[in-house]
C-alpha positions as CSV (number, residue, x, y, z in Angstrom):
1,X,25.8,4.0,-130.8
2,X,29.2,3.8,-129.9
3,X,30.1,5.4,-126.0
4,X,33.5,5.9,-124.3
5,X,34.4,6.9,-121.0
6,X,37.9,8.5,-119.7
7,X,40.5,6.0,-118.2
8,X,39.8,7.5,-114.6
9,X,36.0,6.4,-115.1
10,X,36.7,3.0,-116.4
11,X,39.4,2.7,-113.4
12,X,35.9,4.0,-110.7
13,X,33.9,1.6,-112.2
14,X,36.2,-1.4,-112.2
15,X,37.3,-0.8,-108.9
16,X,33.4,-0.2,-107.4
17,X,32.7,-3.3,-109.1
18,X,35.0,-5.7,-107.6
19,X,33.2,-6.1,-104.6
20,X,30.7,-7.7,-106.9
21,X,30.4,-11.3,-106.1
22,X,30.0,-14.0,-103.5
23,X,32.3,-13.7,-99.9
24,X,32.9,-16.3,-97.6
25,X,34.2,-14.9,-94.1
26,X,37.3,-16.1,-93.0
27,X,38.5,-14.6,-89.8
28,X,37.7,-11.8,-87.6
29,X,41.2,-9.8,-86.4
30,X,41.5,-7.1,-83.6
31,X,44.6,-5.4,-83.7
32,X,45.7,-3.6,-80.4
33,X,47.1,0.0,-79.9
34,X,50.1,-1.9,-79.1
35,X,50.6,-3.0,-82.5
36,X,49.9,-6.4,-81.7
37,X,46.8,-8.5,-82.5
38,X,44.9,-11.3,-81.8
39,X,41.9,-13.7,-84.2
40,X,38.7,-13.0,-82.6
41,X,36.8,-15.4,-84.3
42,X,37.4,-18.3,-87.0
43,X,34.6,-19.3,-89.3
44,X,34.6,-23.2,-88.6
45,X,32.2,-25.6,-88.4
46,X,28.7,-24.0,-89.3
47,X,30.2,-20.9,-90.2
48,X,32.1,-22.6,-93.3
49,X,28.2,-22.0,-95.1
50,X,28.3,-18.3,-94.3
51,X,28.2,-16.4,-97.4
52,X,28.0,-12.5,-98.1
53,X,26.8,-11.7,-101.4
54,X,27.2,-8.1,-103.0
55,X,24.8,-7.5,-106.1
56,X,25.6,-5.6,-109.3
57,X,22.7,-3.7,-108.8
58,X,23.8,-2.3,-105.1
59,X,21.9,-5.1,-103.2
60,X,23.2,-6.9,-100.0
61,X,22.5,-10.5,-98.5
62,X,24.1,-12.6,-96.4
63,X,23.4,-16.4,-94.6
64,X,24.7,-16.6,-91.9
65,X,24.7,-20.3,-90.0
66,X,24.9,-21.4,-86.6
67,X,25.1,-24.7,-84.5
68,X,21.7,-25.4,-82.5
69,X,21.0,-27.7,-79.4
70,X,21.0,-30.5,-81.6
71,X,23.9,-30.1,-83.5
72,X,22.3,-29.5,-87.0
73,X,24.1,-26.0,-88.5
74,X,20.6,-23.5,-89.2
75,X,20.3,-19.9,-90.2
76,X,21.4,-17.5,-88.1
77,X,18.0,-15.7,-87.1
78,X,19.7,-12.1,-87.9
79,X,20.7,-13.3,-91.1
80,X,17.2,-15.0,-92.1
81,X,15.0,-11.9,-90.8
82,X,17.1,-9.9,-93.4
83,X,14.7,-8.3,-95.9
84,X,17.2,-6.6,-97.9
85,X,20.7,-4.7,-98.1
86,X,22.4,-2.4,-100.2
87,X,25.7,-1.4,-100.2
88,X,27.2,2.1,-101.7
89,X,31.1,3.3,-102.9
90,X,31.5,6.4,-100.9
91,X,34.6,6.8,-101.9
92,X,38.3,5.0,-102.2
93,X,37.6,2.5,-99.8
94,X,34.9,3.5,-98.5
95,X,31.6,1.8,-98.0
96,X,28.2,1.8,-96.8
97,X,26.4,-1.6,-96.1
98,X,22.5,-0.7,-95.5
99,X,20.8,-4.1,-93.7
100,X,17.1,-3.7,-93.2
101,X,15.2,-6.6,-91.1
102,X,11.7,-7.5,-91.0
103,X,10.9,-5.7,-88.0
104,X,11.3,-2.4,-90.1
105,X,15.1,-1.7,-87.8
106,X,17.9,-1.7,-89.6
107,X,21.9,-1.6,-89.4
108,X,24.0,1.3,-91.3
109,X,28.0,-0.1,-91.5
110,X,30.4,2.2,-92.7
111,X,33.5,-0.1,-92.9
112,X,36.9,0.7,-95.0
113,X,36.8,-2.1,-97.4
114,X,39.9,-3.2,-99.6
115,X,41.0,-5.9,-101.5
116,X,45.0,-7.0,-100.6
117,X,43.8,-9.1,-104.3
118,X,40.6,-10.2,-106.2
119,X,40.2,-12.3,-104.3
120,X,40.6,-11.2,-100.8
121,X,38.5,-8.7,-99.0
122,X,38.8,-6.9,-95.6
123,X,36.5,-4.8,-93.7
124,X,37.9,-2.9,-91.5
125,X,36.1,-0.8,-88.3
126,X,37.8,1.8,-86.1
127,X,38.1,0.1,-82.2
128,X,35.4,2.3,-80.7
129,X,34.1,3.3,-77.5
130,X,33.5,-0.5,-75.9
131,X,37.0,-1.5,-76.2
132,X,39.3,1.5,-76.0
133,X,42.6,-1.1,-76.0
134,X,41.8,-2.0,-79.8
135,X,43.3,0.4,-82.1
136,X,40.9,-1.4,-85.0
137,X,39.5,-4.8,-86.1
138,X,39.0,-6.1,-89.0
139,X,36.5,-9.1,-90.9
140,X,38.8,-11.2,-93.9
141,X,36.7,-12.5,-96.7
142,X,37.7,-14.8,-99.5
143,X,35.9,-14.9,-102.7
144,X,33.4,-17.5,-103.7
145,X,32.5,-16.7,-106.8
């Protein structure tokens, strides 16, 4: 049986697709109403072993790793009581990222998410409420595999 789909569905399904794959966060920006901005947070040390992985199927993990008392880098406890994720194309860009922990609670993210290239993603989140001054922030991503 021989299928075919129009050039605009093999361009949805390629470009749902690329978020496919292993991430590695990078750096976490908040960028100011000013127009300038400032690196939040660095993924160093432990958080070099942080992965997010997005499924083919629509399913979500990540490991997430801090420093304890000791020194030894172990699962971040948020990260390890994940029982599953899913994540959804909305539409261009946009994204939903469905965590659910152990505890039956869960976290519904609804970040823009593009990719500057293949292998570069960025999820960005409006400022909010909390921090009026920050006109948006947003998580960078570099592919793993």
């Amino acid at each position: 049986m021989v299928s075919s789909c129009s050039s605009e569905e093999h361009k949805n399904n390629a470009s749902t697709k690329i978020i496919v794959g292993v991430w590695r966060p990078i750096k976490v920006v908040e960028v100011y109403l000013d127009g300038s901005s400032h690196t939040v947070e660095t993924y160093e040390g432990c958080g070099i072993n942080n992965r997010w992985f997005f499924y083919d199927d629509g399913g979500y993990d990540k490991e997430e790793f801090l420093k304890d008392y000791e020194g030894n880098c172990n699962q971040d406890s948020e990260s390890f009581n994940m029982v599953k994720g899913s994540w959804k194309k909305l539409e261009e860009n946009n994204y939903t990222i469905i965590i659910t922990y152990q505890d039956g609670g869960t976290d519904t993210e609804r970040p823009e998410i593009t990719f500057p290239n293949k292998n570069t993603m960025l999820l960005t989140y409006d400022g909010g409420e909390e921090t009026p001054e920050v006109d948006y922030s947003y998580h960078e991503f570099s592919r793993v595999e």
